[in-house]
mmCIF file as gemmi writes it, N, C-alpha and C atoms, coordinates in Angstrom:
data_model
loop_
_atom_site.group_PDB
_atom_site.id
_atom_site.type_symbol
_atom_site.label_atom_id
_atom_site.label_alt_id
_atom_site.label_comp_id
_atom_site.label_asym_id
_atom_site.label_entity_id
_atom_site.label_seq_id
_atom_site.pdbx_PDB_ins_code
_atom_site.Cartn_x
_atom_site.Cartn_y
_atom_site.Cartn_z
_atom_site.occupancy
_atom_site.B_iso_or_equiv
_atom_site.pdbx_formal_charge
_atom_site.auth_seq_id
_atom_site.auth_asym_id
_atom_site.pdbx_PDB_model_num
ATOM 1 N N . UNK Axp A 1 ? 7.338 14.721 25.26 1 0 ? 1 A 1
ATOM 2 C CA . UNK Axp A 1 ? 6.239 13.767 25.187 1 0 ? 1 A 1
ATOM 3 C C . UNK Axp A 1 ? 6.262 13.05 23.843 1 0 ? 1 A 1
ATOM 4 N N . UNK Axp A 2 ? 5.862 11.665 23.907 1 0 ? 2 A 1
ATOM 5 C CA . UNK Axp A 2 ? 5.57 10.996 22.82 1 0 ? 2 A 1
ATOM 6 C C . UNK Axp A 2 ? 4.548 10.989 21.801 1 0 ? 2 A 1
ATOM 7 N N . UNK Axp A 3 ? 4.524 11.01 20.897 1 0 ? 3 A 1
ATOM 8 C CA . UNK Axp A 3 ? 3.066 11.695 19.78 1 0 ? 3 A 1
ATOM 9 C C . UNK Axp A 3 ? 2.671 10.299 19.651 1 0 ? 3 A 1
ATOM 10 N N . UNK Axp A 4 ? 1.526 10.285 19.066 1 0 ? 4 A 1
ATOM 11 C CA . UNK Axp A 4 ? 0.673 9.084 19.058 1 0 ? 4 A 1
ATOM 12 C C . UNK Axp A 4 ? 0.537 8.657 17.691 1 0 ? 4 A 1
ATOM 13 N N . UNK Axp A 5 ? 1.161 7.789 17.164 1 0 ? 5 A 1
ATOM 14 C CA . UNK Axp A 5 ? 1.501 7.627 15.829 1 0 ? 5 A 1
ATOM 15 C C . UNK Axp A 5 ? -0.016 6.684 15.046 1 0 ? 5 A 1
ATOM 16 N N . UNK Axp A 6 ? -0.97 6.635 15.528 1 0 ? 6 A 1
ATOM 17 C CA . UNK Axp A 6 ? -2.383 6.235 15.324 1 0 ? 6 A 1
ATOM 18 C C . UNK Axp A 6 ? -3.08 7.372 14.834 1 0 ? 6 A 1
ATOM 19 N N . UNK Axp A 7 ? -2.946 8.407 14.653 1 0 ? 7 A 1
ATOM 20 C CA . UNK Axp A 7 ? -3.485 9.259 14.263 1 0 ? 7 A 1
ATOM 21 C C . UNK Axp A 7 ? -4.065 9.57 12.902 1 0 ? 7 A 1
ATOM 22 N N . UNK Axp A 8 ? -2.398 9.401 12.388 1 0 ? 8 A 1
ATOM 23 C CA . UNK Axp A 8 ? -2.406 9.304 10.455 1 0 ? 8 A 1
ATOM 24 C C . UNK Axp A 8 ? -2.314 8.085 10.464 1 0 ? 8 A 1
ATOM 25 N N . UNK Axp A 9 ? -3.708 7.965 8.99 1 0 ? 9 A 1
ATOM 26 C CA . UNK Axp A 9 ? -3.963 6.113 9.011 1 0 ? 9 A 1
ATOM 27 C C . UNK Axp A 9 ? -3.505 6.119 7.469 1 0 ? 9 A 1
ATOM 28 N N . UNK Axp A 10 ? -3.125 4.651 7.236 1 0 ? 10 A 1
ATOM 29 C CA . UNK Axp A 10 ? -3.017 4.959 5.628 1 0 ? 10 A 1
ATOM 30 C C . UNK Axp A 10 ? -5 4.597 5.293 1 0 ? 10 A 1
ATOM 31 N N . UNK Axp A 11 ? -4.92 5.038 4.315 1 0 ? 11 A 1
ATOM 32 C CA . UNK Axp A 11 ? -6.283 4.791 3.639 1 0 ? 11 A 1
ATOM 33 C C . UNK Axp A 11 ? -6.067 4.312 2.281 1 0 ? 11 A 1
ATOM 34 N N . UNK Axp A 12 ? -7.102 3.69 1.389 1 0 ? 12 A 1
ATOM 35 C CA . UNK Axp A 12 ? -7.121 3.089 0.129 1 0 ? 12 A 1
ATOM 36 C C . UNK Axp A 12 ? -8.584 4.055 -0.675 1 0 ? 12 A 1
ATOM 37 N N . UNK Axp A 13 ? -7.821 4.473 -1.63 1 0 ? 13 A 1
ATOM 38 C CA . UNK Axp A 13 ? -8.434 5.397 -2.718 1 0 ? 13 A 1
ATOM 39 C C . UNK Axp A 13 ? -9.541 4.347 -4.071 1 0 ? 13 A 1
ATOM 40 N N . UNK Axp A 14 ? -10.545 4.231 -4.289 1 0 ? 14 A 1
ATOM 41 C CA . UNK Axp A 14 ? -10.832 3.163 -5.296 1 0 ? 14 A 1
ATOM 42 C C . UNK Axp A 14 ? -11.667 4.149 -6.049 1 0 ? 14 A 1
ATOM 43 N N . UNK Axp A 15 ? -12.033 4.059 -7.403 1 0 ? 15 A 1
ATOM 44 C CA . UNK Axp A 15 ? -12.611 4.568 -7.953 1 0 ? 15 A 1
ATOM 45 C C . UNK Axp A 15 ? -14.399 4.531 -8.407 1 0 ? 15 A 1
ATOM 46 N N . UNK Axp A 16 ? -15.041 5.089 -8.523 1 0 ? 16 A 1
ATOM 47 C CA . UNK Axp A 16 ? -16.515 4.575 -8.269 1 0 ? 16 A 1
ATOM 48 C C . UNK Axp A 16 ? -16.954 4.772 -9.859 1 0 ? 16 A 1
ATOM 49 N N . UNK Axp A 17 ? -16.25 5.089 -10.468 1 0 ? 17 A 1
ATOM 50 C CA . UNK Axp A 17 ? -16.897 4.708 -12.098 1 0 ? 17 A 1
ATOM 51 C C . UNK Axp A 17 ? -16.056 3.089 -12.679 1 0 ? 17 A 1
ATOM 52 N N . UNK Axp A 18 ? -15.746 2.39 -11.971 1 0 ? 18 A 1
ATOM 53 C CA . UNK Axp A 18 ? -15.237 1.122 -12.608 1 0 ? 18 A 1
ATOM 54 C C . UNK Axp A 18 ? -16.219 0.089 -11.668 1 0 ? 18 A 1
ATOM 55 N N . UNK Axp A 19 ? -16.353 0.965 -10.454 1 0 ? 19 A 1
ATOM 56 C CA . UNK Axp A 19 ? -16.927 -0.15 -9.742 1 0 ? 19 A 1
ATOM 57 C C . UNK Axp A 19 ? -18.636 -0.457 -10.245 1 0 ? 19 A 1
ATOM 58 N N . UNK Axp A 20 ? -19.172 0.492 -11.196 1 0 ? 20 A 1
ATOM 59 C CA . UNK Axp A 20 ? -20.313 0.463 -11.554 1 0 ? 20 A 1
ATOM 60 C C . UNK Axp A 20 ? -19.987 -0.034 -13.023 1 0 ? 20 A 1
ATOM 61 N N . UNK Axp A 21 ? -19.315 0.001 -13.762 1 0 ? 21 A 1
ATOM 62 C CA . UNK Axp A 21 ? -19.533 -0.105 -14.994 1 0 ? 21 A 1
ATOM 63 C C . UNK Axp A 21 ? -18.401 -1.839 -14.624 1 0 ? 21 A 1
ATOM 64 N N . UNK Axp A 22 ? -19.668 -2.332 -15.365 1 0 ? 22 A 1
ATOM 65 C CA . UNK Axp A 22 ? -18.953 -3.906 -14.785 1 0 ? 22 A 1
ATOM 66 C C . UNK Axp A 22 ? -19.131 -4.597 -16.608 1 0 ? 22 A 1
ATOM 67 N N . UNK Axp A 23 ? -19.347 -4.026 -17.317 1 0 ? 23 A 1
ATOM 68 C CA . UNK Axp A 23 ? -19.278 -4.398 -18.809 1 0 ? 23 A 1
ATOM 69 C C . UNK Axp A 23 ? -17.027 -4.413 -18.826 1 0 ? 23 A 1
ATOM 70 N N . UNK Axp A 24 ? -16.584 -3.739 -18.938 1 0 ? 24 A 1
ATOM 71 C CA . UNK Axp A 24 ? -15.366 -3.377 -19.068 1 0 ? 24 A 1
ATOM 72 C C . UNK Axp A 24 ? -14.354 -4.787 -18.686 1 0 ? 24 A 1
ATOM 73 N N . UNK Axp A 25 ? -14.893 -4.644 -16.938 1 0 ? 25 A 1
ATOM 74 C CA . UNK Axp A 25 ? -13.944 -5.4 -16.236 1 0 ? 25 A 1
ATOM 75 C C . UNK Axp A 25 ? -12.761 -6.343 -16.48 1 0 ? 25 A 1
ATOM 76 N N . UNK Axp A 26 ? -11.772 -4.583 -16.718 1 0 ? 26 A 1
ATOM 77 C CA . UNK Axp A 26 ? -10.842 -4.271 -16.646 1 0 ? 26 A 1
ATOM 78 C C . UNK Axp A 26 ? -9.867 -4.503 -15.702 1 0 ? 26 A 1
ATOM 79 N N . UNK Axp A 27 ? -10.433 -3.621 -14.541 1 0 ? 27 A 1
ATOM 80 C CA . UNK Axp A 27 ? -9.364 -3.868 -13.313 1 0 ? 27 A 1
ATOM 81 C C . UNK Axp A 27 ? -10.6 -2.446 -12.677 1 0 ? 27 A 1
ATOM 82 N N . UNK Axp A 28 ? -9.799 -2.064 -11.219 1 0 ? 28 A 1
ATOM 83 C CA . UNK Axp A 28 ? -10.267 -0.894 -10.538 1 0 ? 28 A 1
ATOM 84 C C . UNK Axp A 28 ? -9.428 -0.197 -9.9 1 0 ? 28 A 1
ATOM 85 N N . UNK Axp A 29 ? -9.086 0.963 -10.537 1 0 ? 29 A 1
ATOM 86 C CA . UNK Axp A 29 ? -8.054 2.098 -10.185 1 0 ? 29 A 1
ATOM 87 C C . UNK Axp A 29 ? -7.991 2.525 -8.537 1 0 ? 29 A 1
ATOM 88 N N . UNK Axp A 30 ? -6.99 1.821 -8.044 1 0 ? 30 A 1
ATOM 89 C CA . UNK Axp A 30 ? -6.801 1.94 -6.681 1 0 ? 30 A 1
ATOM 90 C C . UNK Axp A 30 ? -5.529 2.993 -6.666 1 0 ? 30 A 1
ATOM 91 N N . UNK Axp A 31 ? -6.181 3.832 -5.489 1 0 ? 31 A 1
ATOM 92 C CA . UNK Axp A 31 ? -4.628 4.702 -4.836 1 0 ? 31 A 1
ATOM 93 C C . UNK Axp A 31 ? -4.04 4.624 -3.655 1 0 ? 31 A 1
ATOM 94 N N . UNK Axp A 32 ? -3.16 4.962 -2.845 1 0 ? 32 A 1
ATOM 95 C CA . UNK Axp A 32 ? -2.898 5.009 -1.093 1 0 ? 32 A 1
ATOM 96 C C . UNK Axp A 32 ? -2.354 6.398 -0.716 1 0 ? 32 A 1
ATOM 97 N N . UNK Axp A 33 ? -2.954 6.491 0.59 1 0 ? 33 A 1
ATOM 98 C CA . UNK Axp A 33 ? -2.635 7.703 0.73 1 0 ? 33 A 1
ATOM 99 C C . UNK Axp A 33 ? -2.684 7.929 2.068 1 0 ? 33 A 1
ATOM 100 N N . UNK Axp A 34 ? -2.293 9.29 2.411 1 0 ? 34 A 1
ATOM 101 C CA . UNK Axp A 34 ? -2.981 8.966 4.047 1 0 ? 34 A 1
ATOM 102 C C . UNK Axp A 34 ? -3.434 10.397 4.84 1 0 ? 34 A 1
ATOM 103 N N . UNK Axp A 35 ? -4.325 9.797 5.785 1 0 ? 35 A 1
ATOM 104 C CA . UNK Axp A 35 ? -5.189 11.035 6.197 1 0 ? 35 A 1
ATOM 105 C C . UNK Axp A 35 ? -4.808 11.505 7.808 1 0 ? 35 A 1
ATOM 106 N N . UNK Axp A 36 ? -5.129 12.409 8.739 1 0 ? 36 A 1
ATOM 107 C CA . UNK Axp A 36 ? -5.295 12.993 9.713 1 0 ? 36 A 1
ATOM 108 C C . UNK Axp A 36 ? -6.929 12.048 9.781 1 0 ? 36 A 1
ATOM 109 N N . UNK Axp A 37 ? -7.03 11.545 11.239 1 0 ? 37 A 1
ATOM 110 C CA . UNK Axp A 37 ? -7.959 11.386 11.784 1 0 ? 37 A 1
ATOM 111 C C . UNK Axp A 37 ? -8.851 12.473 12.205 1 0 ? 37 A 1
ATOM 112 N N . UNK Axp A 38 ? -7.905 12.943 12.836 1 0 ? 38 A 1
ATOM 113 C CA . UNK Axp A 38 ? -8.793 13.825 13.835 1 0 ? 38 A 1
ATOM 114 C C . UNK Axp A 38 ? -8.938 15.182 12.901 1 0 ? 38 A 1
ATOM 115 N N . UNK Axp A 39 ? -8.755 15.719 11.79 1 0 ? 39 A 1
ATOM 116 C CA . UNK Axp A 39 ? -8.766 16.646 11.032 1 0 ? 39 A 1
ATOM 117 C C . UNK Axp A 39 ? -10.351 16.271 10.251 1 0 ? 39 A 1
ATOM 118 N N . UNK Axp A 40 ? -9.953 14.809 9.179 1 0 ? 40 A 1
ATOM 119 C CA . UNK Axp A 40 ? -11.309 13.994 8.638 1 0 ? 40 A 1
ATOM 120 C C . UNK Axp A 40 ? -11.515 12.868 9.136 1 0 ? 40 A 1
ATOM 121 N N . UNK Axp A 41 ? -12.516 13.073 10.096 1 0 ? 41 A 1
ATOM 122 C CA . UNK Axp A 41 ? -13.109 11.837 10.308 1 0 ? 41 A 1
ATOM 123 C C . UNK Axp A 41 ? -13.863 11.294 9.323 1 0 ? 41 A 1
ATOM 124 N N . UNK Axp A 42 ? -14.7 11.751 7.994 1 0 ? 42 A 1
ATOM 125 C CA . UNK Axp A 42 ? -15.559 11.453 7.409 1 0 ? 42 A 1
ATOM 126 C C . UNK Axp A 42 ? -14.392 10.669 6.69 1 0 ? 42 A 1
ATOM 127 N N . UNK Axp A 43 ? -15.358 9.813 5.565 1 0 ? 43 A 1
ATOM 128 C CA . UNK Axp A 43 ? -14.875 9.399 4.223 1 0 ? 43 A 1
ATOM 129 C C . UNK Axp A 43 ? -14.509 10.429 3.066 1 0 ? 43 A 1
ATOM 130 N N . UNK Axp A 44 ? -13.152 10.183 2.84 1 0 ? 44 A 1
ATOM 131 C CA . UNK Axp A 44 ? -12.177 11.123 2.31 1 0 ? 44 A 1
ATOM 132 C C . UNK Axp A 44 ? -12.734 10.572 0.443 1 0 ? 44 A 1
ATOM 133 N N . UNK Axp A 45 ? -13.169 11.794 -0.366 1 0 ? 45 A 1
ATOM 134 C CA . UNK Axp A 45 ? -13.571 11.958 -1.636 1 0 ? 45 A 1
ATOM 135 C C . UNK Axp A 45 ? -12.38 12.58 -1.905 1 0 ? 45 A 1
ATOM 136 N N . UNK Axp A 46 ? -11.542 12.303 -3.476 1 0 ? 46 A 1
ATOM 137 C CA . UNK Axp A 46 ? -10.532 12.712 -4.292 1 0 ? 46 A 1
ATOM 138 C C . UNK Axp A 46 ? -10.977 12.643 -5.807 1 0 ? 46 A 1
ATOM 139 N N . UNK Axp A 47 ? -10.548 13.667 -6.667 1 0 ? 47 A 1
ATOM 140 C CA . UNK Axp A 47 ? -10.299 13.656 -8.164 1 0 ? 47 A 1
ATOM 141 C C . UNK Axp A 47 ? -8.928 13.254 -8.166 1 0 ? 47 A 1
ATOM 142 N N . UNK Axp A 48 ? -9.259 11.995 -9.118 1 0 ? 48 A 1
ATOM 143 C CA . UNK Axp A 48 ? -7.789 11.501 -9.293 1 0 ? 48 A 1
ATOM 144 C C . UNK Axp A 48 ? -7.969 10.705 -10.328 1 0 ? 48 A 1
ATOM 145 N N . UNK Axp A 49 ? -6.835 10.477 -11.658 1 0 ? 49 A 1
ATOM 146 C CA . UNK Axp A 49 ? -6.7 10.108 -12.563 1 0 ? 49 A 1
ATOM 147 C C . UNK Axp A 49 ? -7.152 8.186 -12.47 1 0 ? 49 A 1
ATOM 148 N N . UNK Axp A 50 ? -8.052 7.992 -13.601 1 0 ? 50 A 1
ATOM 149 C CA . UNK Axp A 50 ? -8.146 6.471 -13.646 1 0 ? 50 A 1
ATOM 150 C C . UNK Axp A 50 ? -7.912 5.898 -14.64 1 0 ? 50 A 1
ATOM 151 N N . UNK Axp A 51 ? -6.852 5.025 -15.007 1 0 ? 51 A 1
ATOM 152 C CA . UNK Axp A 51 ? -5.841 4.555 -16.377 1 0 ? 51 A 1
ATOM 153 C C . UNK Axp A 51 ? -7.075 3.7 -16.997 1 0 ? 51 A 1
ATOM 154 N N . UNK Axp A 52 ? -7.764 3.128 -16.254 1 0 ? 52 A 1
ATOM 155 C CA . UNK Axp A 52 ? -8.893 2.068 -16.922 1 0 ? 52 A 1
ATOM 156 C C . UNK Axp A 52 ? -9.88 2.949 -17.844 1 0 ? 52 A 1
ATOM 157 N N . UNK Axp A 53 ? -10.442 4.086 -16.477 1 0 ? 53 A 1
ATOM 158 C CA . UNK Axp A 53 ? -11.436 4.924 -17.489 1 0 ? 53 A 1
ATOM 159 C C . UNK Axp A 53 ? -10.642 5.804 -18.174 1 0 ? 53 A 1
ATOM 160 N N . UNK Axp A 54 ? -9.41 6.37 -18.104 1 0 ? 54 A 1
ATOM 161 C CA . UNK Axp A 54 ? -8.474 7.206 -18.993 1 0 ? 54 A 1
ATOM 162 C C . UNK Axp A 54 ? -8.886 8.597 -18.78 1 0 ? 54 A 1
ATOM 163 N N . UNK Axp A 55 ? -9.826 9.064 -17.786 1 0 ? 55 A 1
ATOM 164 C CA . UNK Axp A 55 ? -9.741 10.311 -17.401 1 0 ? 55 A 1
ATOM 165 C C . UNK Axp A 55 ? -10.123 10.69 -15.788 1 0 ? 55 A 1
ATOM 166 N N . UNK Axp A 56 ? -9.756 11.48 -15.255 1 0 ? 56 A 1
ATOM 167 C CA . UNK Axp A 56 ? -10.136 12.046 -14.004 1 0 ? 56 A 1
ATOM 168 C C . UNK Axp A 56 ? -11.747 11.859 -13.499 1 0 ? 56 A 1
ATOM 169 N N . UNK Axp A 57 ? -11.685 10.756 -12.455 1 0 ? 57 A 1
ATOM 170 C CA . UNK Axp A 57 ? -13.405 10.862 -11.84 1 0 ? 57 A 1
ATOM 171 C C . UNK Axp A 57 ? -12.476 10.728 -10.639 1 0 ? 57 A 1
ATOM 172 N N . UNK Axp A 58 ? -14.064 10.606 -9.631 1 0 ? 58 A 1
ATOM 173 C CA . UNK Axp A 58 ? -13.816 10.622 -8.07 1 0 ? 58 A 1
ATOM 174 C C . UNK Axp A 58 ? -13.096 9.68 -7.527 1 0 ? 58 A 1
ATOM 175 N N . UNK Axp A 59 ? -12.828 9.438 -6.488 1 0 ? 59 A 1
ATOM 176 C CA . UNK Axp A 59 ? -12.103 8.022 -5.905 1 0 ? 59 A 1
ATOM 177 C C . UNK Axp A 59 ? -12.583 8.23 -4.494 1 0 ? 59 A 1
ATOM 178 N N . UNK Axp A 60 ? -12.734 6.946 -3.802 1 0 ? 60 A 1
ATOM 179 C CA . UNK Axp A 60 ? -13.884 7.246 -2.342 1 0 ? 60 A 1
ATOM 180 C C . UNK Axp A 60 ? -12.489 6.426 -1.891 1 0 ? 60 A 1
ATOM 181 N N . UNK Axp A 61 ? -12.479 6.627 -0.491 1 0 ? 61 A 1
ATOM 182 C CA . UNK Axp A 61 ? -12.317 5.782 0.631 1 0 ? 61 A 1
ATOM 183 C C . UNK Axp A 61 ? -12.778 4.633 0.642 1 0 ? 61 A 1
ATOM 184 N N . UNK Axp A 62 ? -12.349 3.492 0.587 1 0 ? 62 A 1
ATOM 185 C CA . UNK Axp A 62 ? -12.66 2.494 1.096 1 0 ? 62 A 1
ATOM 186 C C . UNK Axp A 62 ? -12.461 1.503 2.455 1 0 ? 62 A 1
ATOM 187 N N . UNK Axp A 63 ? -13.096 0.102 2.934 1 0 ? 63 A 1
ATOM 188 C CA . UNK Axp A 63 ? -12.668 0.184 3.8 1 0 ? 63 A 1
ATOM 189 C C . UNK Axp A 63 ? -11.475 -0.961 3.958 1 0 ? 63 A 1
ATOM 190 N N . UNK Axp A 64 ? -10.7 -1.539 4.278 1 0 ? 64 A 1
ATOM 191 C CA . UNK Axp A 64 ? -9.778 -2.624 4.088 1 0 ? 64 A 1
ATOM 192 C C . UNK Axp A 64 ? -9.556 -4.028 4.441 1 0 ? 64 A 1
């Protein structure tokens, strides 16, 4: 049988301390990555490094 290649989506990682602090505007630490649907359906939260803010905050799902 054929697997259903819709399953794993890519997703886009953005960071939520650049998107609030709008004094800087810098840029906004984007990542890619990719998820199981059917594992997370929710909106996928990550700690992941941000070169703008220069240390580890969250990064949300966004949508594209």
């Amino acid at each position: 049988m054929a697997k259903n290649k819709d399953i794993r989506v890519t997703i886009t990682l953005e960071c939520i301390n650049c998107i609030r602090n709008e004094k800087k505007k810098l840029g906004v630490s984007r990542y890619t990555t990719q998820k199981n649907r059917r594992n997370t359906p929710i909106r996928l939260e990550l700690k992941k490094f941000c070169s703008y803010c220069n240390k580890h905050t969250i990064h949300k799902e966004i949508k594209k």
